[in-house]
C-alpha positions in Angstrom: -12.7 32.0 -20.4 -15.4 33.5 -23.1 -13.2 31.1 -25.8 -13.9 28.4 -24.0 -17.3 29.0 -23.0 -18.1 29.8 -26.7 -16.6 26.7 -28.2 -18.6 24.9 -25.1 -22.0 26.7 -26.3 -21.0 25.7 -30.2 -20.8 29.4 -31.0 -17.2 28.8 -32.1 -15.7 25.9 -34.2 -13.2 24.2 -33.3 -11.0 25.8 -35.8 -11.9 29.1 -34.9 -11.4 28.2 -31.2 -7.8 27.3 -32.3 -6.5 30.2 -34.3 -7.7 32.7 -31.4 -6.1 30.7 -28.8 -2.7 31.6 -30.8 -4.0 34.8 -31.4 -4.3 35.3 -27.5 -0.8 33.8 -26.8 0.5 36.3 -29.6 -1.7 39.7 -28.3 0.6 42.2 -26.3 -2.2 44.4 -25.3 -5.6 44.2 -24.1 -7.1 45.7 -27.1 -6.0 42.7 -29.3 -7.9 40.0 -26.8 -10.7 42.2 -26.9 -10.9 41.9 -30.7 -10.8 38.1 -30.9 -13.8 38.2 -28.1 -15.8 40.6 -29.4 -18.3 38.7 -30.6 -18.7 36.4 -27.9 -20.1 39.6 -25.6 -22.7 40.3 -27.2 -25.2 38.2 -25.2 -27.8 40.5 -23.7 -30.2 40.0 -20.5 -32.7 38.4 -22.3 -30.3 35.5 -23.3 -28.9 34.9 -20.1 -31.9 34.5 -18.1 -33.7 32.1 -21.2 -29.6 30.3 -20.5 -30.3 30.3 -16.7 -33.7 28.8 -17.1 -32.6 26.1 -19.3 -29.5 25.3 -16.9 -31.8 25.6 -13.9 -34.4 22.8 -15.7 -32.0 20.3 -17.0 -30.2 19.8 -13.4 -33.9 19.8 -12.0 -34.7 17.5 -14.4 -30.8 15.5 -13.5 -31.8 15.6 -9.6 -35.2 14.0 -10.3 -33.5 11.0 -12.6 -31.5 10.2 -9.7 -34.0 10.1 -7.1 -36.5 8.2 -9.4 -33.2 5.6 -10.0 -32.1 5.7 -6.2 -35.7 4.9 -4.6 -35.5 1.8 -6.7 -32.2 0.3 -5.6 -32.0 -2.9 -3.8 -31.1 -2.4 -0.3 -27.7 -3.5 1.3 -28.4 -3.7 5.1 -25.2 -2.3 7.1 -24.0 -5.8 8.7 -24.1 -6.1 12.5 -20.2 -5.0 13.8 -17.7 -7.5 14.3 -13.9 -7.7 14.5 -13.7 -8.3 10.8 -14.9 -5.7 7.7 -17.2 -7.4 5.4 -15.5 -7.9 2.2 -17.2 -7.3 -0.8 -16.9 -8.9 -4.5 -17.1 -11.6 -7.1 -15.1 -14.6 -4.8 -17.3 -17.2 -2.8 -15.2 -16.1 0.2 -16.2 -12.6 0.3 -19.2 -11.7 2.8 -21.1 -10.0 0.1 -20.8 -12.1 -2.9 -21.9 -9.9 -5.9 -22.4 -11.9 -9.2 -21.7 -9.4 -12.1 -18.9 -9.0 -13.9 -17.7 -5.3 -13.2 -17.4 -6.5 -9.7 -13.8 -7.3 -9.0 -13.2 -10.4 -7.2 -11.8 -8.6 -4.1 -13.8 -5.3 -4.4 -14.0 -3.8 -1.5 -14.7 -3.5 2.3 -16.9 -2.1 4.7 -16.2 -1.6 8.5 -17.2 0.0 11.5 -14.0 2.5 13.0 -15.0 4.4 16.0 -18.7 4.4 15.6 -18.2 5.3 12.0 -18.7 3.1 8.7 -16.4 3.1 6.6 -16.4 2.3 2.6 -13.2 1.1 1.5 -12.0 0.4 -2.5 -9.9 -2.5 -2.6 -8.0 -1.8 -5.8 -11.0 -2.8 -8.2 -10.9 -2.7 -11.9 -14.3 -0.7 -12.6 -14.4 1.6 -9.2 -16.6 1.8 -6.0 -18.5 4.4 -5.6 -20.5 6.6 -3.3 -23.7 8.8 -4.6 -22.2 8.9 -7.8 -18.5 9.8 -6.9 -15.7 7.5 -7.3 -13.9 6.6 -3.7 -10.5 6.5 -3.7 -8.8 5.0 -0.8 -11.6 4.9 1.6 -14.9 7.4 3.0 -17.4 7.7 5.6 -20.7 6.1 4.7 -24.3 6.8 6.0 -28.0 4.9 5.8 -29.6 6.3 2.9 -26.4 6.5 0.5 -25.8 5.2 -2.7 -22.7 2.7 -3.3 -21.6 1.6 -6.4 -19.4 -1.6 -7.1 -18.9 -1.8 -10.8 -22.3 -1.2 -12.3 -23.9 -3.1 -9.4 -25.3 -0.1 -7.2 -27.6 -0.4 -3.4 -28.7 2.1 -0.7 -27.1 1.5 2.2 -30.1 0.5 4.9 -29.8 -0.3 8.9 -33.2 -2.6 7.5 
């Protein structure tokens, strides 16, 4: 865990990362993994909490990206329920026609189940997705989220 942490923080090359990775899968006792991290322990309090604040900031700085990004999406109103999902994609046929090319032509569906919406992925090339994570198969979707199709992305709305 501290090689890989170090080689994540660039304290280690990549070389270096290498050779005690064999090293470890060579040691037969403790004492020789403690050697090849040695150097890696010497973070004191001081570093960690300037580390914490940094870490803390950037996803701080992340969530407020995404919210600045997601208050600017186009709405997509949830459709009115009916005995057929609307289908979603690049083909005229589709009840959603979306005009980019990362949509798939058959892209996906969305449908009411038991009071429930539902967001299924119909197989598409570039992936649907919901508040940034990809769906696979199908999930539950609410007003308010984000859904992806392609690089085409809306907030799902009731108006």
């Amino acid at each position: 865990m501290l090689l890989r942490e170090g080689a994540a923080q660039g304290r280690l090359s990549h070389d270096t990362f290498v050779f005690r990775m064999e090293r470890a899968l060579q040691a037969r006792r403790p004492d020789e993994l403690d050697l090849l991290v040695a150097d890696l322990r010497t973070e004191g309090t001081w570093t960690r909490r300037v580390v914490g604040a940094v870490e803390r900031m950037s996803a701080f700085t992340a969530k407020l990206g995404r919210a600045w990004h997601a208050e600017r999406l186009p709405k997509l109103l949830l459709p009115h329920p009916g005995p057929y999902p609307l289908r979603i994609g690049r083909d005229p046929v589709n009840g959603l026609r979306l005009s980019h090319e990362t949509a798939s032509r058959l892209h996906a569906e969305l449908s009411l189940q038991g009071g429930t919406w539902v967001l299924r992925d119909l197989g598409s090339t570039n992936g649907t997705t919901v508040n940034g994570r990809r769906v696979a198969g199908a999930v539950v979707v609410r007003p308010g989220d984000v859904v992806g199709f392609g690089q085409m992305a809306f907030r799902l709305s009731h108006q």
